[in-house]
FIDREN-296831 format. One record per residue (C-alpha): x, y, z. Coordinates in nm, 2 decimals. Example, Ala and Ser with C-alpha at 12.3 -4.5 7.8 and 13.67 -1.06 7.14 Angstrom:
REM residues 2
@px:1.23, py:-0.45, pz:0.78
@px:1.37, py:-0.11, pz:0.71
//
This chain:
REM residues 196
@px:4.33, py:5.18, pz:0.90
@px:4.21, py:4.93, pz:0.62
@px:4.29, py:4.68, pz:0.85
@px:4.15, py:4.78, pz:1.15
@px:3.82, py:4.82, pz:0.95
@px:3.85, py:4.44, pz:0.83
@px:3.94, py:4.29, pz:1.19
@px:3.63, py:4.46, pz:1.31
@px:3.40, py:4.34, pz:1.10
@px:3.56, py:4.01, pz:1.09
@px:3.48, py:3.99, pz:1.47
@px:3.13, py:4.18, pz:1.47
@px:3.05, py:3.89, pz:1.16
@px:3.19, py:3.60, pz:1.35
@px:3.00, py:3.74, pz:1.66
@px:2.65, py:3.74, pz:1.49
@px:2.72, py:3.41, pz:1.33
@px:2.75, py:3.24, pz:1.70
@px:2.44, py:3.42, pz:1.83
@px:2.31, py:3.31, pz:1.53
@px:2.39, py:2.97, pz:1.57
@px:2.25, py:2.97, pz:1.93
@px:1.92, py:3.09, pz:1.83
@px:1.89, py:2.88, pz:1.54
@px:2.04, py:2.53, pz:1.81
@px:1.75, py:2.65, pz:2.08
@px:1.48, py:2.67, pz:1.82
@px:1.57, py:2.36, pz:1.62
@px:1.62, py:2.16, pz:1.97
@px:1.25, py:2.28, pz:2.05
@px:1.11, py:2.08, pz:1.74
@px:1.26, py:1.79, pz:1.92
@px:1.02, py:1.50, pz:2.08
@px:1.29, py:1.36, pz:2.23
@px:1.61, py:1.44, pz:2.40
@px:1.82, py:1.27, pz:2.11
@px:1.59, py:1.42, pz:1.83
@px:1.64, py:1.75, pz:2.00
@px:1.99, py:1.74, pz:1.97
@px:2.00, py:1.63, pz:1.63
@px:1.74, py:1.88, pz:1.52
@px:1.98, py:2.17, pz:1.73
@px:2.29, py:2.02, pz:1.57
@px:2.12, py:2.07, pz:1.18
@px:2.03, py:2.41, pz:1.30
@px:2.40, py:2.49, pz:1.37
@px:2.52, py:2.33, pz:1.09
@px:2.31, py:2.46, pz:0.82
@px:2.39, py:2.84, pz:1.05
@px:2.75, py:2.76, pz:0.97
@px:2.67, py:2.69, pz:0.58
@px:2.47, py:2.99, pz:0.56
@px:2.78, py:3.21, pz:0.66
@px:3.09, py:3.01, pz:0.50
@px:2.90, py:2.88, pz:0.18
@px:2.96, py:3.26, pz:-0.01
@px:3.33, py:3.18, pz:0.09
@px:3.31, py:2.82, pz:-0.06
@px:3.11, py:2.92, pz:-0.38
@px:3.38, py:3.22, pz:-0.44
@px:3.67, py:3.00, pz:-0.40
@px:3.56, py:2.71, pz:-0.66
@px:3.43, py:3.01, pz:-0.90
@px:3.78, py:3.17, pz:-0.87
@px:3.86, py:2.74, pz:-0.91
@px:3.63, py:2.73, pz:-1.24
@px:3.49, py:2.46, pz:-1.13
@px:3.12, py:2.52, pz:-1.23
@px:2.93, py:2.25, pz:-1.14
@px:3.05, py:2.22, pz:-0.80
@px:2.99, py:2.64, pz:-0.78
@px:2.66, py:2.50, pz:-0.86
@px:2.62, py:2.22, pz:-0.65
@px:2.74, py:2.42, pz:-0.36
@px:2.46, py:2.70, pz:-0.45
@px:2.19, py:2.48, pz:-0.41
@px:2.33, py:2.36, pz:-0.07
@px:2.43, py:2.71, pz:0.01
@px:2.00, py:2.83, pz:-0.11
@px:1.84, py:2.54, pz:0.15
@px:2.05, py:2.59, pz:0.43
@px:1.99, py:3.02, pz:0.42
@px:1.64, py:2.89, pz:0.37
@px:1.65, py:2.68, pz:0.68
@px:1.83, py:2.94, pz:0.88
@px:1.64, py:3.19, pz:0.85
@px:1.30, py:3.06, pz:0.90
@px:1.47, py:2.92, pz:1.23
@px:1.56, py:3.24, pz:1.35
@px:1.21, py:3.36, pz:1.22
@px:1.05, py:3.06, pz:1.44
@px:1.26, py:3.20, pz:1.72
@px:1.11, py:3.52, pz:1.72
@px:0.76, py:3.39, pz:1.66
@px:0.77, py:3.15, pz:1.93
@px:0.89, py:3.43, pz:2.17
@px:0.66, py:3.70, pz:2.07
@px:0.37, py:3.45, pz:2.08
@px:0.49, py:3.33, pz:2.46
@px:0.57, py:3.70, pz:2.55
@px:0.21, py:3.82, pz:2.46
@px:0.10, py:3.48, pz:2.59
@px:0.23, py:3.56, pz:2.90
@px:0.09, py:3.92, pz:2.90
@px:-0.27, py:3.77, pz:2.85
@px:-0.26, py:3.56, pz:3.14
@px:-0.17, py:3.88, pz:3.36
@px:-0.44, py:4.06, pz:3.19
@px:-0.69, py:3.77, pz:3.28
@px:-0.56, py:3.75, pz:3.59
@px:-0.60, py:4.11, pz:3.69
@px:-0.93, py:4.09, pz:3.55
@px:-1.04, py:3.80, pz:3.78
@px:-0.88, py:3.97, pz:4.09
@px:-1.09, py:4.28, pz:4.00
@px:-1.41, py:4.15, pz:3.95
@px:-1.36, py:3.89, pz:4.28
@px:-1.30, py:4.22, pz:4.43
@px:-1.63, py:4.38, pz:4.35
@px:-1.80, py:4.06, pz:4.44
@px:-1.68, py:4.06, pz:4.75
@px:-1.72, py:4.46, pz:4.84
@px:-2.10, py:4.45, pz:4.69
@px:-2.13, py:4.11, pz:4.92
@px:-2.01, py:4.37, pz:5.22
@px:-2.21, py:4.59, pz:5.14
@px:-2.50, py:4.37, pz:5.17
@px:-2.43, py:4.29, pz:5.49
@px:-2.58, py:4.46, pz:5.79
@px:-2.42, py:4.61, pz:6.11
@px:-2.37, py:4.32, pz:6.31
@px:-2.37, py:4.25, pz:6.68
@px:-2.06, py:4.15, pz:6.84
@px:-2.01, py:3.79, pz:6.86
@px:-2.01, py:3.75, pz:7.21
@px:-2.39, py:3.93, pz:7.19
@px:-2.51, py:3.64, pz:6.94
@px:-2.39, py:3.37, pz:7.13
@px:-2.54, py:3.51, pz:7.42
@px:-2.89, py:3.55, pz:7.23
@px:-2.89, py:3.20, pz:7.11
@px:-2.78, py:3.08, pz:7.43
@px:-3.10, py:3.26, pz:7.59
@px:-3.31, py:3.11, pz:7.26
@px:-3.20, py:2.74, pz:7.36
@px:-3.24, py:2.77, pz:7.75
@px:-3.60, py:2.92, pz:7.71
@px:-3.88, py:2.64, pz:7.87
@px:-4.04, py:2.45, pz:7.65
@px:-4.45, py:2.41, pz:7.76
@px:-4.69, py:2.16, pz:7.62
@px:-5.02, py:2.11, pz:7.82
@px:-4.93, py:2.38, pz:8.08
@px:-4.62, py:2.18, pz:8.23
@px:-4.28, py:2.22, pz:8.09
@px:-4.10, py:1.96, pz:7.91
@px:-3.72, py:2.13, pz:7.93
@px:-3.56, py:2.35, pz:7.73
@px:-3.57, py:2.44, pz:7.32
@px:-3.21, py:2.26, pz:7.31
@px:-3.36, py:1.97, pz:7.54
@px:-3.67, py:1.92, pz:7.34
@px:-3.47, py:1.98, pz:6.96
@px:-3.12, py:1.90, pz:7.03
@px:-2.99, py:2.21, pz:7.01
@px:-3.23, py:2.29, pz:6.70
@px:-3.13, py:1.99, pz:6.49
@px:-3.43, py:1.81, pz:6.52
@px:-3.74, py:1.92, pz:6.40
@px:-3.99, py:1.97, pz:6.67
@px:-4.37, py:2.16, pz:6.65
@px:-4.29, py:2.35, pz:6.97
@px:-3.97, py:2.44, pz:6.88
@px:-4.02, py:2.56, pz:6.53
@px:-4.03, py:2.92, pz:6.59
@px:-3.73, py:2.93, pz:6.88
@px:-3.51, py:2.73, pz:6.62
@px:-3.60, py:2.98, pz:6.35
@px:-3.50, py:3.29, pz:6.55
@px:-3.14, py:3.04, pz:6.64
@px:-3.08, py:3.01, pz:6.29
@px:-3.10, py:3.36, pz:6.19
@px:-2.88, py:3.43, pz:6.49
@px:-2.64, py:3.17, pz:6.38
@px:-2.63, py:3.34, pz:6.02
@px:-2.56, py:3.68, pz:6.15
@px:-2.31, py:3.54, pz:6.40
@px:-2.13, py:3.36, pz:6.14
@px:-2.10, py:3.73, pz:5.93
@px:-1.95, py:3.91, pz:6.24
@px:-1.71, py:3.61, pz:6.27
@px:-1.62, py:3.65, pz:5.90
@px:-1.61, py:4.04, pz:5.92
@px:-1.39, py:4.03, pz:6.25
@px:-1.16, py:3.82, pz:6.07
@px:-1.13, py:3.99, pz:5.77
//
């Protein structure tokens, strides 16, 4: 039973050190600027992972050994690489609970855009009046441009004749081109409604 108990927890240890050694290789090849750096910096990671778990071993051994100042000297190593460690596996958690909520602020903001476009647009709809169909405004401001035109008691053509089909300002077209552009606005609103 003894030994049952020992080969678990020999493979639940060795388990965690590998995770461990892959969250401490992704983090320290994050700090990276370069592709080499990153690999150097995910290789220290590893390395000082690896220390943190076999360094107790390695004191224990040279204790048993009495060889004192290398227990000591292997302490020291042992105290900066658990130090290193496990602010890497700290970092790791940071940086993925900062990009998590990150990630959950954008969606916020998002939603919150979407919602308010959303109100824009419905109070814009709102606003709007019943509209004609299209085919009734173009017939309007087809009657607009084809009315006569008179100066002097004689006609001189059409409002389109006389303005160009209202783009060119004209005295006695003024008021025909104003009632065309306020047909053109409301035909431009059905358009968009029928569309939508």
């Amino acid at each position: 039973m003894r030994w049952l108990f020992l080969i678990i927890g020999g493979l639940a240890t060795a388990a965690m050190l590998l995770i461990s050694m892959r969250l401490n290789f992704l983090f320290g090849s994050s700090l990276g600027q370069t592709p080499e750096k990153a690999w150097v910096f995910g290789c220290v990671s590893v390395i000082s992972d690896a220390w943190k778990g076999l360094g107790p071993v390695f004191i224990l051994a040279l204790y048993r050994a009495k060889r004192r100042w290398s227990v000591a000297g292997t302490a020291a190593i042992w105290v900066a690489c658990f130090s290193y460690s496990v602010t890497s596996a700290l970092g790791v958690a940071v940086e993925d609970r900062s990009s998590r909520a990150g990630s959950r602020e954008t969606i916020v903001m998002n939603y919150e855009e979407t919602i308010t476009e959303v109100e824009r647009l419905e109070k814009r709809r709102a606003g709007l009046r019943a509209h004609r169909s299209p085919a009734e405004l173009e017939a309007a401001i087809t009657a607009l441009l084809l009315r006569p035109v008179e100066s002097n008691q004689r006609i001189r053509g059409t409002v389109a004749e006389v303005s160009t089909n209202c783009q060119r300002a004209d005295a006695r077209t003024t008021e025909a081109c104003a009632e065309v552009s306020q047909l053109r606005k409301e035909l431009a609103a059905a358009n968009e409604e029928q569309g939508s």
